[in-house]
C-alpha positions as a Markdown table, in Angstrom:
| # | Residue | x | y | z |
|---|---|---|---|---|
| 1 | Unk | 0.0 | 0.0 | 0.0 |
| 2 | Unk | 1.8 | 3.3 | -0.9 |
| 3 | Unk | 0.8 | 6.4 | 1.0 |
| 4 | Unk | 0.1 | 9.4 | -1.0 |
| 5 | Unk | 2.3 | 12.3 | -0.4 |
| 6 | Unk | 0.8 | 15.5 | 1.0 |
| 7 | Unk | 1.9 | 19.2 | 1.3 |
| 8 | Unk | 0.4 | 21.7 | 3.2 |
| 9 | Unk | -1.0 | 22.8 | 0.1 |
| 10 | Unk | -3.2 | 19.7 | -0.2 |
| 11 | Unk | -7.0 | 19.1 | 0.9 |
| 12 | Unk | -7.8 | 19.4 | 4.3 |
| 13 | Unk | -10.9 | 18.2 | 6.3 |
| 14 | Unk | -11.9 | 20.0 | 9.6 |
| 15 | Unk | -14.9 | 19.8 | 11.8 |
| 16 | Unk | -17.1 | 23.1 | 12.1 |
| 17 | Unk | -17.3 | 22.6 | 15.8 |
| 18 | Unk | -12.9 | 22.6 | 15.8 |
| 19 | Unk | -12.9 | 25.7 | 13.7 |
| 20 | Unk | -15.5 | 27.3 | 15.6 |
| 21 | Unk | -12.8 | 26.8 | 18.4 |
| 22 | Unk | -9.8 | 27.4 | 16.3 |
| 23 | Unk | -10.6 | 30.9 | 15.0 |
| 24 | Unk | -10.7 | 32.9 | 18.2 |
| 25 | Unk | -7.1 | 31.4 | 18.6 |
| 26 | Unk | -5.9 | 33.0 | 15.6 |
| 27 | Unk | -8.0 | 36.2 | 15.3 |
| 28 | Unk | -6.4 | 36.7 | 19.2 |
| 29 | Unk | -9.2 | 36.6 | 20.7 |
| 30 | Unk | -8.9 | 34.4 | 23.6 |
| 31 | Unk | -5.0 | 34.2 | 24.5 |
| 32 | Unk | -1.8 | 36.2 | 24.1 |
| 33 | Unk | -0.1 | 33.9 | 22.2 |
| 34 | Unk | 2.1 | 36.2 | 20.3 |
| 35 | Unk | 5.2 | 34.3 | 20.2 |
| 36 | Unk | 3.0 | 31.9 | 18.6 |
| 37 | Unk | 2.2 | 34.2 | 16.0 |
| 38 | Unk | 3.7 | 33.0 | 13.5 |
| 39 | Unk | 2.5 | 29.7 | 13.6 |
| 40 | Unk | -1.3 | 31.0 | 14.1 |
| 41 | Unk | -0.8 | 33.0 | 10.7 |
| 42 | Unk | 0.0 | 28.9 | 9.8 |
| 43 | Unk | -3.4 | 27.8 | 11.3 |
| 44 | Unk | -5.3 | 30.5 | 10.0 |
| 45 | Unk | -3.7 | 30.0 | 6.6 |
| 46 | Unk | -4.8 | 26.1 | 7.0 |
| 47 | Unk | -8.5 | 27.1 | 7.8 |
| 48 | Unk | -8.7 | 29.2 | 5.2 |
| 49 | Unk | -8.0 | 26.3 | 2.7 |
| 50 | Unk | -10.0 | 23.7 | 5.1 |
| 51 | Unk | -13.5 | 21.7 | 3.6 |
| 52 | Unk | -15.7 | 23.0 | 6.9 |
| 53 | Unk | -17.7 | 19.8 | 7.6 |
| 54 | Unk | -20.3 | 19.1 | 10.7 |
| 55 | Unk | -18.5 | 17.0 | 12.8 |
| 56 | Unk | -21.1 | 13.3 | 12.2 |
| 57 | Unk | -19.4 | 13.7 | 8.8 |
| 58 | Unk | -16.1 | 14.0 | 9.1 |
| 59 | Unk | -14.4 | 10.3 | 8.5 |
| 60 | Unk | -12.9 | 8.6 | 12.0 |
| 61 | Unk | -9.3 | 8.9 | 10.3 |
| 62 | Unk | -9.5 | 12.8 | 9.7 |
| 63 | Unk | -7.2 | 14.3 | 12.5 |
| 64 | Unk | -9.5 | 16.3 | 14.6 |
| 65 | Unk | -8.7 | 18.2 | 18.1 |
| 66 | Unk | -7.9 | 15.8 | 20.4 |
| 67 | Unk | -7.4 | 13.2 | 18.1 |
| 68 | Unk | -4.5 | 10.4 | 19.1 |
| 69 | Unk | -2.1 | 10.0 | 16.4 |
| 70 | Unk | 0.7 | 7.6 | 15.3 |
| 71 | Unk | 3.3 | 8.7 | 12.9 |
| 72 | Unk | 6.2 | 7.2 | 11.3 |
| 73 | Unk | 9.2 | 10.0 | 11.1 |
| 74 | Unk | 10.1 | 9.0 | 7.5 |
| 75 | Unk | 13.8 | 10.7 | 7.8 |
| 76 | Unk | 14.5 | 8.5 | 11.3 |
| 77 | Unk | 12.4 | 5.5 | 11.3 |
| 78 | Unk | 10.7 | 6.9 | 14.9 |
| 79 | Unk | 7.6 | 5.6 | 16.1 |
| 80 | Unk | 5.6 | 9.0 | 17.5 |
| 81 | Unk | 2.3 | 8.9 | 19.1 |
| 82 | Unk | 0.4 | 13.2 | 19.9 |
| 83 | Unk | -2.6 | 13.6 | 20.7 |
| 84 | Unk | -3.7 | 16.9 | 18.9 |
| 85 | Unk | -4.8 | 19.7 | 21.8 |
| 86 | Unk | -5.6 | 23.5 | 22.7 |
| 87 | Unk | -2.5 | 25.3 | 23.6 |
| 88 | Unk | -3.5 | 25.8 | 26.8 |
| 89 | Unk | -3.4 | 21.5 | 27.0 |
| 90 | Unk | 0.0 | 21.7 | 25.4 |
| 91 | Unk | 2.2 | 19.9 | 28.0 |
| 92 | Unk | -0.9 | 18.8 | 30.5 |
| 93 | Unk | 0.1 | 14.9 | 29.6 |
| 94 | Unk | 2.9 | 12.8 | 27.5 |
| 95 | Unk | 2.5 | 13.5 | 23.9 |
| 96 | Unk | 0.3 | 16.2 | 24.3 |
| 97 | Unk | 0.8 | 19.0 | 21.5 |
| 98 | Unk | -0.2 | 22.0 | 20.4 |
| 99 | Unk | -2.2 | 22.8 | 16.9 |
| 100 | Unk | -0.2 | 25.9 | 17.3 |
| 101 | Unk | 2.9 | 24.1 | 17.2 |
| 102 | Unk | 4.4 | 23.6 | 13.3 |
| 103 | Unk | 3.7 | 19.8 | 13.1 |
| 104 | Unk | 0.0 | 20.2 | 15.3 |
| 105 | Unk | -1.0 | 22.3 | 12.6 |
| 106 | Unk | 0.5 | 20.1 | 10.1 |
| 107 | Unk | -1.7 | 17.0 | 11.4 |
| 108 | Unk | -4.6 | 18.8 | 11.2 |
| 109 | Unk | -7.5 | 17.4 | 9.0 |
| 110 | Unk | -5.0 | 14.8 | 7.0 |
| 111 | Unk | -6.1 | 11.6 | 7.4 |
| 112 | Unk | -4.2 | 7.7 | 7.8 |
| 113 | Unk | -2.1 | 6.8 | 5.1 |
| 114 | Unk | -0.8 | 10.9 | 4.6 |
| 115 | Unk | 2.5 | 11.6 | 4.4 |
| 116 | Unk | 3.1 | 15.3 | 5.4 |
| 117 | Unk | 6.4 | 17.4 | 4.8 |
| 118 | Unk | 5.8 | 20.2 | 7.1 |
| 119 | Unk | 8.5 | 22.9 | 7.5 |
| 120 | Unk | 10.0 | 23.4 | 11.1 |
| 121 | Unk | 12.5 | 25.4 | 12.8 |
| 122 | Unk | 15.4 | 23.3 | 12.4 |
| 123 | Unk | 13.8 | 22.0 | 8.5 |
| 124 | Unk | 11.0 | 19.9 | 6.8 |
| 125 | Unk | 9.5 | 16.9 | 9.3 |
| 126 | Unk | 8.3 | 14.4 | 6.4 |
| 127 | Unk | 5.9 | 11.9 | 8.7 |
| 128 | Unk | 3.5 | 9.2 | 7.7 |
| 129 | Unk | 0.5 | 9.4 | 9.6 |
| 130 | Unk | -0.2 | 5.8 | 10.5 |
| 131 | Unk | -3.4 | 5.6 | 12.5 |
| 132 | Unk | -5.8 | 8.1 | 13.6 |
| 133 | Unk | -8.2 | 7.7 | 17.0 |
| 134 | Unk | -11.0 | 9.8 | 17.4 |
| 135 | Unk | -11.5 | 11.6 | 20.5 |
| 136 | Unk | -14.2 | 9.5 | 22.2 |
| 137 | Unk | -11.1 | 6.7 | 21.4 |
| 138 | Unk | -8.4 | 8.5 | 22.3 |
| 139 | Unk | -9.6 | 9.4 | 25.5 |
C-alpha cells in the first residue's frame, strides 16, 4: 500500500465545531499567544484552505482536536504517538501537542495513510501518519 504524499498545500478536512474553536485562537481573541504568531498565521492559513464539515461527517481517520495519532518519522524511522490539543493542554500529559505548534498544525484534518512534509524550525519533518483515533477513542 503506498501512502500518498501530501503538502500543506493539499486538501484538508476540519470539523465546524474545531474551527468554531480554532478561530478565536488565531483572530487573538482568547489568549496572548504572540510568540506563537507565526505559527497562528499557519493555522489560519490552514482554515482558510480547510473543507468546513459538521462533525457526524467528518471520517474517523481525519485528524480532529484531540485526536490520538501515530506517525512514522520517514527521515528517522521513529515511532511517534500526539494527541492533537488546545494550547492551553500543550504539555498537560505525554504526547500532548499543540495545533499551534508547526507539526499540530500540520496534522490537522490529513487523514491515515498521509505523508506530510511540514517545514520546522530546524527544516521539513516528512511523517506518515499511520493511524488516527478519534477523540471519544483517544480518550
Amino acid at each position: 500500500m503506498s501512502a500518498k504524499t501530501t503538502s500543506a498545500r493539499d486538501a484538508i478536512f476540519i470539523s465546524s465545531a474545531d474551527a468554531d474553536k480554532l478561530w478565536p485562537l488565531v483572530e487573538g481573541d482568547r489568549a496572548p499567544f504572540t510568540a506563537d504568531r507565526h505559527n497562528l498565521v499557519r493555522l489560519g492559513e490552514e482554515l482558510d484552505r480547510a473543507t468546513i464539515v459538521e462533525p457526524a461527517e467528518l471520517p474517523p481517520d481525519v485528524v480532529r482536536m484531540h485526536s490520538r495519532v501515530q506517525l512514522l518519522d520517514l527521515d528517522s524511522g521513529a515511532t511517534l504517538e500526539y494527541v492533537l490539543v488546545f494550547p492551553h493542554q500543550a504539555g498537560s500529559f505525554p504526547g500532548a501537542i499543540s495545533v499551534v505548534a508547526p507539526v499540530g498544525t500540520a496534522l490537522l484534518g490529513y487523514r491515515a495513510g498521509s505523508v506530510i512534509q511540514w517545514p520546522v524550525p530546524k527544516g521539513v519533518r516528512r511523517l506518515r501518519i499511520l493511524s488516527v483515533d478519534p477523540p471519544a477513542r483517544a480518550a
